[in-house]
N, C-alpha and C positions, 0 to 999 in steps of 0.2 A: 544609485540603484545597482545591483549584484547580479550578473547574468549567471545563469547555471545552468543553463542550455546545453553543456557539454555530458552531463550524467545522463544514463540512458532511461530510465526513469521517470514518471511525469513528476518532475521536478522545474516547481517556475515559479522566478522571479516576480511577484507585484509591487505596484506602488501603492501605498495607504501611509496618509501623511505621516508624521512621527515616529519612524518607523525606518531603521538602519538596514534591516532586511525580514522579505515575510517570506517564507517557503511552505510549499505546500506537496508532501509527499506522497506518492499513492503507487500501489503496482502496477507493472506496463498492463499486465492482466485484462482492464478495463477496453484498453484497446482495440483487443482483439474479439470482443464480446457480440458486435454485432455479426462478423463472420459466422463466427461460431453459432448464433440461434439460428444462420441462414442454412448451413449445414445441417442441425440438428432437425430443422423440419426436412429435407433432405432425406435422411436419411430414414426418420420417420414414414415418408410415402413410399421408397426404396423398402422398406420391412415391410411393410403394408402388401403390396405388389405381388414381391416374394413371397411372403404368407398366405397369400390368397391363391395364387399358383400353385403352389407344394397343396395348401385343402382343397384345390379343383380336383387335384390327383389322386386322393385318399389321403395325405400325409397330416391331418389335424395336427398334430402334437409342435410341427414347424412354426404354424403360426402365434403360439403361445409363447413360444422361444425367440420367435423375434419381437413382439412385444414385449419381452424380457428386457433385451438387448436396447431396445428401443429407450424403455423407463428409466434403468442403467444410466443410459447416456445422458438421460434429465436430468437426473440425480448429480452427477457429476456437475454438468452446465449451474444448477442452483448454485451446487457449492462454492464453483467457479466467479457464480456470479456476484457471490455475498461476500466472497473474498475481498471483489473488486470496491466492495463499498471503501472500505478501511482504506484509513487518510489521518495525514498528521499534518498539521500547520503551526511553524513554525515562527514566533513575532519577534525579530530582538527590538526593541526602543533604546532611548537612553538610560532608561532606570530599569526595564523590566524584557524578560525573558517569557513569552507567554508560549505555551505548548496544549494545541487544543488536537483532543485525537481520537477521530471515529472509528470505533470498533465495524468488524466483518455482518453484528448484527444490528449495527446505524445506534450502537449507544454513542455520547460523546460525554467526554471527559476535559478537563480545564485545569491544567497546570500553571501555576506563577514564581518565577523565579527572580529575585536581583540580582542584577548583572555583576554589585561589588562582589559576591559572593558563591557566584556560579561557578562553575568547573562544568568540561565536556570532555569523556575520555572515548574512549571503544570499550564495549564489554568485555569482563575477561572470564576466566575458567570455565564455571558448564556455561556458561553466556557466549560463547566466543561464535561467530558468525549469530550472534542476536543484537546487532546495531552500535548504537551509544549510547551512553547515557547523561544525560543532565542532572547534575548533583548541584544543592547548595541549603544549608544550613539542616542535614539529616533528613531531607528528602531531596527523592533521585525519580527519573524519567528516561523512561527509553526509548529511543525514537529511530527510524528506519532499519527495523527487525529485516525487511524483508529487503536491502540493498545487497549489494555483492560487494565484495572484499575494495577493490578499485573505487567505485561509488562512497562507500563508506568513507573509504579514506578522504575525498574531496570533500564529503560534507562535514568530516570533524573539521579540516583545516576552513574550510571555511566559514563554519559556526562557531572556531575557536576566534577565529582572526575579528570576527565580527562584533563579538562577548569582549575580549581584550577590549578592542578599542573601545566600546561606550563604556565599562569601567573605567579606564584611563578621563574619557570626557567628562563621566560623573562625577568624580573627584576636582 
């Protein structure tokens, strides 16, 4: 089994039998999710307060604006949080290259690739800081869009290192 514990990233290693390496990729994003709704109601009674204060005093029009403010910040947290869905997993076997990858609105998608055949490069031209890609026989796959330059690099070498060698096995 393949430790990748070093990529900041939730990037981790499972064991599932047959199976040279499984990864499974997703924004640190998620992470920080429960802070942040702890905050957002926060700030939420914090607007509320204030709002209520300002229309003790005749100032009506404050309270609407910080309900503004308040909605705003929801807005954000959803998008935040639909981002967090989106996940890629990544299977090599002996024979097959399998790339299964949830979209921000929980669609999933199901890639198969053979390893005699595969190639993994880095994006390039207008792709460039948009991941890798997984090519093999005129269809391709992109996978960790959202890594950083550092990151990427560990996981081509290690997705390449991994594809080489069950190639070599399978033959």
């Amino acid at each position: 089994m393949i430790s990748v514990a070093t990529l900041d990233h939730d990037i981790s290693a499972l064991a599932v039998p047959d199976s040279l390496l499984d990864l499974r990729l997703a924004p640190d994003v998620a992470d920080r999710l429960p802070f942040v709704r702890r905050f957002l109601i926060f700030f939420g009674v914090v607007c509320l307060l204030v709002g209520g204060v300002f229309m003790s005093l005749g100032a009506q029009p404050v309270l609407g604006f910080m309900g503004i403010e308040a909605v705003l910040l929801y807005a954000v947290y959803i998008y935040c949080a639909r981002n967090a869905r989106q996940a890629e997993r990544i299977t090599v076997s002996d024979r097959y290259i399998i790339v299964r990858t949830t979209d921000r609105l929980g669609r999933q998608s199901l890639t198969r690739f053979d390893t005699q055949w595969t190639s993994v490069k880095p994006a390039q031209g207008n792709d460039a800081g948009g991941g890798l890609i997984i090519s093999s026989k005129g269809r391709a796959r992109r996978i960790g869009a959202f890594l950083d330059s550092g990151e990427r690099q560990k996981l081509l070498e290690l997705v390449d290192d991994v594809v080489r060698g069950a190639a070599r096995a399978s033959t």
